[in-house]
ZAKEVO-293504 format. One record per residue (C-alpha): y, z, x. Coordinates in steps of 0.25 Angstrom, whole numbers, plus 5000, padded with zeros to 4 digits. Layout:
! ZAKEVO-293504
YZX ...
END
This chain:
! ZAKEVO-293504
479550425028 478550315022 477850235032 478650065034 477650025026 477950105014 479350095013 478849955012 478149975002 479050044994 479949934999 478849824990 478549924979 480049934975 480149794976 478949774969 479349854958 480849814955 480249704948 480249794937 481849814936 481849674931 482849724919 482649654906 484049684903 484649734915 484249874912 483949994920 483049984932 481550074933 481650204942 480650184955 479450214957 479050324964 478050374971 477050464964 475550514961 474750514952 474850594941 473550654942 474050764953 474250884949 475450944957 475651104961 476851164969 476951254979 478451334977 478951384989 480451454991 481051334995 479851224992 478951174981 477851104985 477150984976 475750954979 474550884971 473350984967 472451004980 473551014991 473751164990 473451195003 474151105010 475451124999 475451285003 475451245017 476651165016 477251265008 477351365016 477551265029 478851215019 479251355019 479151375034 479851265037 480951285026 481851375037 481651295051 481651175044 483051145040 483651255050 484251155060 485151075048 485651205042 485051205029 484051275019 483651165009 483351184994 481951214991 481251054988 479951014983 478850954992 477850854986 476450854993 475950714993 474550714993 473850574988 474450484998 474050445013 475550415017 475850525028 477350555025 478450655019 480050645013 481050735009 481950674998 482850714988 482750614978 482250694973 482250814983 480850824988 479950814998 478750754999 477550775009 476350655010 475250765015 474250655024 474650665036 474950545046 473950515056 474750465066 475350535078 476450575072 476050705066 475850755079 474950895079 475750945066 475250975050 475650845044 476250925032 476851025044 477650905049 478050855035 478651005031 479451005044 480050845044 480350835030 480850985029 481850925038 482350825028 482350925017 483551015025 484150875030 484550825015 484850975012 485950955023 486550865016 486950965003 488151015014 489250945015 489650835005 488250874999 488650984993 489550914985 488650794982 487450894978 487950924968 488450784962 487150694967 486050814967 485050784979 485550634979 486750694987 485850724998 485650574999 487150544998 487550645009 486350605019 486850455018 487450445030 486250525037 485450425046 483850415043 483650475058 484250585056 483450635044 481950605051 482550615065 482650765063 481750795055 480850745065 481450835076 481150965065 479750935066 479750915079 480451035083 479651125071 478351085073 477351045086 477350915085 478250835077 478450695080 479750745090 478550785099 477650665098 477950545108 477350415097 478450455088 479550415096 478750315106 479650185101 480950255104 480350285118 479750145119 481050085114 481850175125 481050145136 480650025134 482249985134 482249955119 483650015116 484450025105 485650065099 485850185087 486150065078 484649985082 484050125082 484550185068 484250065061 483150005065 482749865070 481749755066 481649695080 481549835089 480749945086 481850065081 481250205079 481250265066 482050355059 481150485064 481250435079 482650405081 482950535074 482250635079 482750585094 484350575087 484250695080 483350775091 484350735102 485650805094 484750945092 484450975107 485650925112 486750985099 485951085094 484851115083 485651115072 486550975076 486050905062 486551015055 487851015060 487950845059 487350845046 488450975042 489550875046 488850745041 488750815026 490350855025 490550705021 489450605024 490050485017 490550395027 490050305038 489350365050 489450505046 488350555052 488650515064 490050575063 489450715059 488650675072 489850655081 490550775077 489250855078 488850815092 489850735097 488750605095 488750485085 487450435083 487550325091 487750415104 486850525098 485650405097 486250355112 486150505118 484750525112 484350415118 484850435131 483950565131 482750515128 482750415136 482950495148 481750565142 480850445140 481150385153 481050525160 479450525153 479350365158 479650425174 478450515174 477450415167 476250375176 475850245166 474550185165 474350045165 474049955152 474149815149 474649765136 473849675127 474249525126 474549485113 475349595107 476649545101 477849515113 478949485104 480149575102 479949615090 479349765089 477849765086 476749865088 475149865092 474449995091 473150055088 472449975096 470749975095 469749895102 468949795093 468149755107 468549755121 469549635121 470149665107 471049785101 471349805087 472849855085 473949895074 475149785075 476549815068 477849805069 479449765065 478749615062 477249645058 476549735047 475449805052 474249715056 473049725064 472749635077 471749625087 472249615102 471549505113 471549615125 470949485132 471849355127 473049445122 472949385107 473249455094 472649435082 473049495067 471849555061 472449625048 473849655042 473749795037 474149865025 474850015022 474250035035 474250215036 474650215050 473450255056 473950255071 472650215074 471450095071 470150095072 469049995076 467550005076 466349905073 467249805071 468349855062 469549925061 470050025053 471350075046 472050155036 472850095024 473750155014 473250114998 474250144989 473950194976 474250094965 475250184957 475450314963 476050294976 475850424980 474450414982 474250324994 472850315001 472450275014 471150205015 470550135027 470449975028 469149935038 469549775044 468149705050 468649625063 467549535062 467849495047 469149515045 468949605032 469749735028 469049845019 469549945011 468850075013 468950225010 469750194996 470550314991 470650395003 471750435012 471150395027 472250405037 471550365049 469950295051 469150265062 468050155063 466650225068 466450135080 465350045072 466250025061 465450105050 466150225049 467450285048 468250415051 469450435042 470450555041 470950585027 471750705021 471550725007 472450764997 472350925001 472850895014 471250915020 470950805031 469650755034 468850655044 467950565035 466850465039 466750355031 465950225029 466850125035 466250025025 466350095013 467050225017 466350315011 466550475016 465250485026 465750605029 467050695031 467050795044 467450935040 468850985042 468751145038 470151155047 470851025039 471150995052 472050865053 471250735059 471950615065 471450475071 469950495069 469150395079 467450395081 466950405094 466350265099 464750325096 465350345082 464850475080 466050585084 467650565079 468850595086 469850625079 471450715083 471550855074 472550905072 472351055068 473451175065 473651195082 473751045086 472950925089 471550905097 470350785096 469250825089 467850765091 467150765079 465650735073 465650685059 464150705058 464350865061 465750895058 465850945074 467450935080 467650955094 469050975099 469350875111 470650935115 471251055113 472151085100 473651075104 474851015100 474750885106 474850755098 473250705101 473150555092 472250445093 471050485098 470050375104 468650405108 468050325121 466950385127 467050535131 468250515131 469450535118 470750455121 471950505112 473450485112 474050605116 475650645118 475450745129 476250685140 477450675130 477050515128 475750475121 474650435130 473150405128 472350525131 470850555133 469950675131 468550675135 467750735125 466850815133 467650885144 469050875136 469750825148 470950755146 471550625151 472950535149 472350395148 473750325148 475150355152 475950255144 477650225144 477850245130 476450295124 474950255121 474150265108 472950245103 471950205113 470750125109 469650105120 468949975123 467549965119 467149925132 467950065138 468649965148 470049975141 470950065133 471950005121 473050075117 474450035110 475950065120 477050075118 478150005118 479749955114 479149825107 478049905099 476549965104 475749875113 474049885113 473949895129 472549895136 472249995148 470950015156 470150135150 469750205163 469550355162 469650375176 471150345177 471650445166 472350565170 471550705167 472550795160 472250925153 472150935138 473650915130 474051065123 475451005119 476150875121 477550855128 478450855117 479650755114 480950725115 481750845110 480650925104 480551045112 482051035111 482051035096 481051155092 481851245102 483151215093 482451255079 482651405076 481251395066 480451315077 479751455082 479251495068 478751355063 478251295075 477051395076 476751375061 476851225060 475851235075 474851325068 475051425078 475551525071 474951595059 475251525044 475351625032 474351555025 474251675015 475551635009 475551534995 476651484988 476451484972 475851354967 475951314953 475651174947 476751074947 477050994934 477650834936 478150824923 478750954921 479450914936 479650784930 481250784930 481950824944 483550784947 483750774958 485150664958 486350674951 487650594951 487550444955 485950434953 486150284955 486650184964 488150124959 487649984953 488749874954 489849954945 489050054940 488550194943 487650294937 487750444938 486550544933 485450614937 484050584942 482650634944 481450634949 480250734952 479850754965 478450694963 479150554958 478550544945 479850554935 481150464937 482450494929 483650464929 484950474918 486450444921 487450384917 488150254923 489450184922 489850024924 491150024930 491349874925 491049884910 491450034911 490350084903 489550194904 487850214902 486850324902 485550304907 484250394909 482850324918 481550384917 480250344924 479050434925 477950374936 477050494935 475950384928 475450264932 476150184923 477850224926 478650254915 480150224913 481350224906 482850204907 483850214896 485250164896 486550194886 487650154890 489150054887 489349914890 490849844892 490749724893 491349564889 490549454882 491049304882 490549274866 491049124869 489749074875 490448954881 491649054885 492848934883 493849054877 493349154888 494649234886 494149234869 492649234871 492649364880 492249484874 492149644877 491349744871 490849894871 489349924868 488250024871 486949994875 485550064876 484650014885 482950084886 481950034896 480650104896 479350054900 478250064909 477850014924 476550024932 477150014948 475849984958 475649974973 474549884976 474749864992 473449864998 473449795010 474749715018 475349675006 476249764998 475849764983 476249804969 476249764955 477049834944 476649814930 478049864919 478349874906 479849894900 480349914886 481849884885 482749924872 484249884872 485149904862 486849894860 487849974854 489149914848 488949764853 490149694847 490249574856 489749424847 488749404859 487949474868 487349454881 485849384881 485449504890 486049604880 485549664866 486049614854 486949734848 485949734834 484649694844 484249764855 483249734865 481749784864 481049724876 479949744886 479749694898 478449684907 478249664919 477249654930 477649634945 476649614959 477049614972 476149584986 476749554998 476549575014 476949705021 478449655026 478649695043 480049765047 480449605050 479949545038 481049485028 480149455018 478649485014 477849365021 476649375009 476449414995 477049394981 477449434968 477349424955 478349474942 477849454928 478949484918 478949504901 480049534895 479949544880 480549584865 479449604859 479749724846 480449624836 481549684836 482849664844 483149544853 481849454858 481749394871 480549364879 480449344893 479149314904 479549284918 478349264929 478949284945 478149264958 478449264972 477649224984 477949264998 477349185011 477749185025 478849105032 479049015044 479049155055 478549295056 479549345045 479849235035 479349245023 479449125011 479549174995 479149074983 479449134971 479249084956 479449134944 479649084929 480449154916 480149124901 481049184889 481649184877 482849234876 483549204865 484049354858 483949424874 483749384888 482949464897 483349454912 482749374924 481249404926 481349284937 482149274950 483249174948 483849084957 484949164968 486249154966 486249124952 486449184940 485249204929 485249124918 484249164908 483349054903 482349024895 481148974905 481549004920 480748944930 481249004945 480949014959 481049024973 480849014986 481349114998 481349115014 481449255020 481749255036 482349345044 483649275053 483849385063 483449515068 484449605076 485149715079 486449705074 487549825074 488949825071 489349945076 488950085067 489050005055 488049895054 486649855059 486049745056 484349705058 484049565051 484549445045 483749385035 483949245027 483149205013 483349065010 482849024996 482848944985 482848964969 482348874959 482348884945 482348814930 483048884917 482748834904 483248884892 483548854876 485048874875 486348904884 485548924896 484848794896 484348734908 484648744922 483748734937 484248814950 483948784963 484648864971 484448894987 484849004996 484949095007 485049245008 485349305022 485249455022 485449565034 484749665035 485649785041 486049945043 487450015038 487950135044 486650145053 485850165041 484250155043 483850095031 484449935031 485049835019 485049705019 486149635013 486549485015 486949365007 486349244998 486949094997 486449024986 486648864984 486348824969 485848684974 486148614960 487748664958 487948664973 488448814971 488248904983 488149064980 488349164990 487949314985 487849444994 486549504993 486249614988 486049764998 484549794998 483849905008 482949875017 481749975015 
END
């Protein structure tokens, strides 16, 4: 699953790009864009007997391992659900920095993103290890969804049925346990790591509770644990207490016929003698018996909370704290009402002052400080190929104020500042899977030097040692974990601690001494190793948890993030090595809720575990045939049959569609039938996006029944009203170059297109035609051009509406091949966004103006027209408008099983514009005023929200007052 920040972008960039569906004469929209890389990759396969593996030339060690860790996995993996899927493709990506995987079937596929996350939640596992296992999972859970009703559907849909039959399915059941298989079928999936569930704990514990309504779909005042949390706990709960294979038997009945309200939660019922509701109520109840049970035999040290933090009600985070002197820490601030940003702390007057508002930041889980700066990775996106995503460090001078761009083109995941400021150590894994420890020039980045790594030996959270000549970084290596001391000048590494599967993380060098996060005593605590002797010590015994300790420069005090219901909090305690608590050296950590439980119940846990842990012997002999793989010859793929779109008013299309698994060729060909006019079409789309410019084309052939009034003035409407029969062809085909140019906390894009449009009629006998229609002897030969830009700020959970940026839409419409009817249209629109009166106002100007001539053919709108009127198509159109975005309330809101609602919003506005035109259309101005009122709300305890409201309109020259429903949208 994509990082918040991504699905936002992809939120913007489809926004962004929908200026191109502007139709010229209400034709056939473009295909999306898709994700892809760039066409210089040369692509081999590695077939398997029930897996083909894609990957790009130079990963072929890493894509044998895979292989035969897909074929492993193939048996234990799905046991527990009762199936044995279909052989599937994998796609390796390897020219991106995003640490992530999905399993989908549109088309059915899989894709792995091979740069592993540096954050705790890999715990001691192979990154591509862990990704085999949890998306495996999801493999065998859509494959369950071919019993039942889906045998039937299969058949009719293709893979689209398993979308149909899995739309009653709640999002926490699918990452829920999926979670629970990795945790049960490997050492340390994230059941087994305490940071990943920490909110539910804090919200538990700290009396923050909730009902299943709140905790299945979310909340923009509370902090609600994801998808991944909720169900691993939901769905973890039902295995030990009904048995290994409960899903398999809910999901058996759940399939027979899953179209009707609450059918999962019925197969539930009938399975377990649960609903949801009481299975969320009964999980629950356990764990908190559990946590509270852990809370009893906690011996806590003391802290005091920094002043200044945020104290409202509103969940907000400060983390990653570092000292920038001895009265001032650094630290990462986010939350539901903030992008991320950086602020200094007052540990002496308890003020908070912004430094910087990140970009895409790469969730380091960790900052760095030295001579005066701080460090941090960044995500720079590729301008076309979205695929290829860099990661590349931004150096901000406290002193100045000024943020440099080093270490272009490069795939830094984490970076430390040499105490000095001069140097830098930053981990990278290239596009063969090979990690390495660099030291770079913190001015310039330049490569000074990259510290060997015969073993390939995984490295995370590197920091310098304060004389700035050793590193201290966790390795992660086949057996486990340990902190490794190393010297860049001779290559040396010395282990600190011993090799085992504990879940060591943010190491801190002070003195002779290494702090680290640790998950030993089952909660995450700062630790310490003293680097000569190798004694251990627990530093802090915290409720909830502590992370990344930061030393004062003075030695006096320690800073490290708790914490808590309302969001982490930067706390200060005294740094006193004669208070910790000696402890011998971690070889495993407690495990969590359920996870012992779990690996007990899975009949393959005994084989895989001890080839997943390293501790049994891998057959490393053994090779799979590779050959190359060819993306034009795999060009075409079906996947989809049957209704391959969406019904549209009183139409619906039936076909096929397809699309490769590496995204670069769109088609799709149908037929589709308006139930008014009772007319049939065929249709056929195309749009290959394996070059930088995309190319597309849509053709239509099709009927129209429709009436005509011939009697402009329509005083005999009973004698002027006309029907007629005719055909039509309609051909687009053009050109579009789609870029992302975000680069900092503004989201960006511009989109550059070209159309050609040929229209034609067949059998027109009606004496007029529509303005918008060809003539029946002259068709339409038109392009139409267009060039979009978009900028705006980062949105927060709360925000309604973007608080800065713009956009601008540039449109030409034109007959320009002599023949045919002529028209000619330009049209200029630009937006401006600024911020409100409050936090999450936001105030939009927009302006925009429309020339034509239109005297054979008119073009559609380029401009926005005034709400709640009809267009009218004029000669010169000057318009605009002026909109204020506010939110009216935020809550929690059920109505019982059916409804849950999050936020009301309002958007007062008002319209202005002048028409002017040479014939029937004449003159007119508008000056309309409005309000829409949206609510943003959850049906049938689905995750993902709509919105939906209602507009009123007051024409204030007619004194007319229109009310309209607005339209569903999806809240991404």
């Amino acid at each position: 699953m994509f990082p918040s920040h991504f699905n936002q972008m992809r939120t913007f960039l489809l926004a962004a790009f929908a200026t191109l569906t502007f139709p010229m004469v209400g034709g056939a929209q473009s295909l999306p864009i898709l994700d892809q890389n760039p066409p210089s990759l040369h692509w081999q396969q590695v077939q398997t007997p029930h897996f083909r593996v894609l990957y790009p030339t130079g990963f072929e060690a890493a894509a044998q391992r895979t292989a035969q860790r897909l074929e492993q996995v193939h048996g234990p993996g799905a046991a527990t659900l009762g199936v044995k899927p279909r052989p599937i493709s994998v796609v390796l990506q390897t020219r991106t920095s995003v640490s992530n995987g999905f399993v989908t079937f549109l088309p059915r596929h899989a894709e792995f993103y091979a740069t592993p996350e540096q954050g705790m939640g890999l715990g001691t596992n192979d990154w591509l290890d862990q990704l085999v296992v949890h998306e495996y999972r999801h493999v065998g859970q859509f494959e369950k969804g071919r019993q039942g009703i889906g045998r039937l559907l299969g058949p009719l849909l293709g893979d689209g049925a398993l979308g149909v039959s899995a739309v009653g399915l709640p999002q926490w059941f699918f990452e829920g346990d999926a979670v629970g298989t990795e945790t049960a079928l490997t050492r340390s999936g994230r059941g087994r790591i305490p940071e990943f569930g920490v909110g539910m704990r804090a919200n538990r514990l700290g009396g923050l509770r909730y009902n299943y309504q709140k905790a299945a779909n979310g909340s923009l005042r509370d902090y609600v644990p994801d998808w991944y949390v909720l169900g691993y706990y939901l769905t973890s709960y039902a295995k030990t207490h009904y048995g290994a294979d409960v899903w398999d038997r809910v999901l058996t009945r759940y399939n027979r016929f899953p179209f009707y309200p609450f059918s999962f939660s019925n197969s539930l019922r009938r399975t377990t003698g649960l609903r949801v509701e009481q299975l969320y109520t009964r999980t629950m109840t356990n764990l908190d018996s559990t946590w509270q049970a852990q809370q009893r035999e906690l011996q806590l040290t003391e802290a005091r909370e920094l002043t200044g933090q945020y104290k409202g009600r509103v969940y907000t985070q400060y983390q990653c704290p570092q000292y920038v002197n001895d009265s001032t820490v650094v630290a990462l601030k986010t939350g539901l009402g903030d992008i991320a940003q950086l602020v200094l702390l007052s540990t002496k007057t308890g003020k908070e002052r912004k430094l910087h508002v990140l970009g895409p930041l790469n969730l380091p889980e960790m900052l760095s400080v030295g001579g005066g700066k701080v460090v941090w990775p960044e995500y720079r996106f590729d301008a076309r190929w979205r695929q290829r995503v860099y990661s590349e460090l931004k150096v901000l001078d406290l002193a100045t104020g000024q943020v440099a761009r080093i270490s272009r083109h490069h795939r830094y995941t984490a970076a430390s500042l040499s105490p000095d400021g001069t140097r830098l150590v930053a981990m990278e894994t290239d596009s063969s899977y090979h990690h390495a420890l660099s030291v770079l020039d913190a001015r310039t980045g330049a490569v000074l030097a990259t510290l060997p790594n015969p073993q390939n030996d995984f490295y995370q959270q590197p920091h310098w040692t304060p004389d700035g000549q050793r590193i201290v970084t966790v390795t992660l290596k086949p057996t486990g974990k340990t902190l490794e001391l190393l010297d860049p000048a001779t290559g040396a590494a010395r282990q600190l601690l011993p090799v085992a599967n504990v879940n060591v993380s943010n190491p801190q060098p002070w003195g002779e001494y290494v702090l680290y996060n640790s998950p030993q005593s089952g909660i995450d605590n700062v630790y310490a190793v003293h680097t000569s002797t190798g004694q251990t010590y627990q530093v802090t015994s915290r409720p909830l948890g502590a992370y990344h300790a930061a030393p004062a420069p003075d030695g006096q005090h320690l800073a490290f993030h708790d914490y808590r219901a309302t969001g982490a909090r930067v706390v200060e305690m005294p740094l006193t090595p004669a208070a910790w608590r000696a402890i011998p050296a971690a070889t495993t950590a407690t495990p969590g809720p359920y996870a012992t439980e779990l690996t007990a119940q899975e009949p393959g846990a005994a084989v895989l575990l001890p080839l997943l842990a390293g501790t049994a012997p891998a057959d490393t002999a053994r090779r799979y045939p590779t050959r190359p793989y060819s993306v034009l010859r795999n060009a075409f793929n079906v996947f989809g049959w049957g209704v391959v779109q969406n019904p549209n008013g009183n139409s619906v299309s039936l076909g096929v569609r397809s699309q490769d698994v590496l995204s670069t060729t769109q088609a799709i060909t149908g037929v589709t039938y308006d139930q008014t006019e009772r007319t049939g079409a065929v249709f056929g789309g195309f749009s290959y996006q394996g070059q930088y410019p995309v190319l597309d084309a849509d053709i239509t052939y099709g009927g129209r029944n429709a009436a005509r009034y011939i009697d402009r003035a329509r005083n005999q409407p009973l004698d002027s009203l006309r029907r007629d029969q005719w055909r039509y062809t309609r051909l687009t085909a053009g050109l579009r170059l789609p870029l992302t140019l975000t680069r900092s906390k503004y989201l960006e894009a511009l989109t550059l297109s070209s159309y050609y449009l040929h229209e034609r009629l067949y059998d027109y006998d009606l004496p007029r035609r529509l303005p918008t229609e060809p003539s029946p002897n002259r068709p339409v030969h038109a392009v139409q051009t267009t060039l979009s830009y978009a900028r705006q700020l980062r949105l927060s959970a709360r925000d309604v509406a973007p608080r800065w940026g713009g956009s601008l839409l540039l449109t030409s419409r034109l007959t320009p091949f002599g023949t045919g009817l002529e028209a000619r249209q330009w049209a200029g629109q630009g937006s401006l966004y600024l911020p409100g009166l409050a936090k999450h106002h936001a105030l939009r100007l927009r302006a925009g103006y429309q020339w034509q001539q239109q005297r054979q053919y008119q073009f559609a709108a380029a401009v926005s027209f005034p709400r709640g009127e009809g267009y009218v198509s004029f000669d010169r159109l000057r318009a605009a408008s002026l909109d204020y975005y506010l939110p009216l309330a935020y809550m929690h809101w059920s109505v019982g099983r059916w409804l849950y609602v999050q936020r009301i919003r309002a958007n007062g506005f008002l319209d202005v514009a002048q028409g002017r035109s040479v014939g029937i259309s004449g003159e007119r101005d508008y000056r309309n005023v409005g309000l829409d009122t949206s609510v943003l709300f959850n049906v049938l305890r689905l995750r993902t929200p709509l919105e939906a409201g209602v507009r009123v309109v007051l024409n204030t020259y007619t004194r007319n007052l229109i009310i309209e429903p607005l339209a569903f949208s999806i809240r991404l």
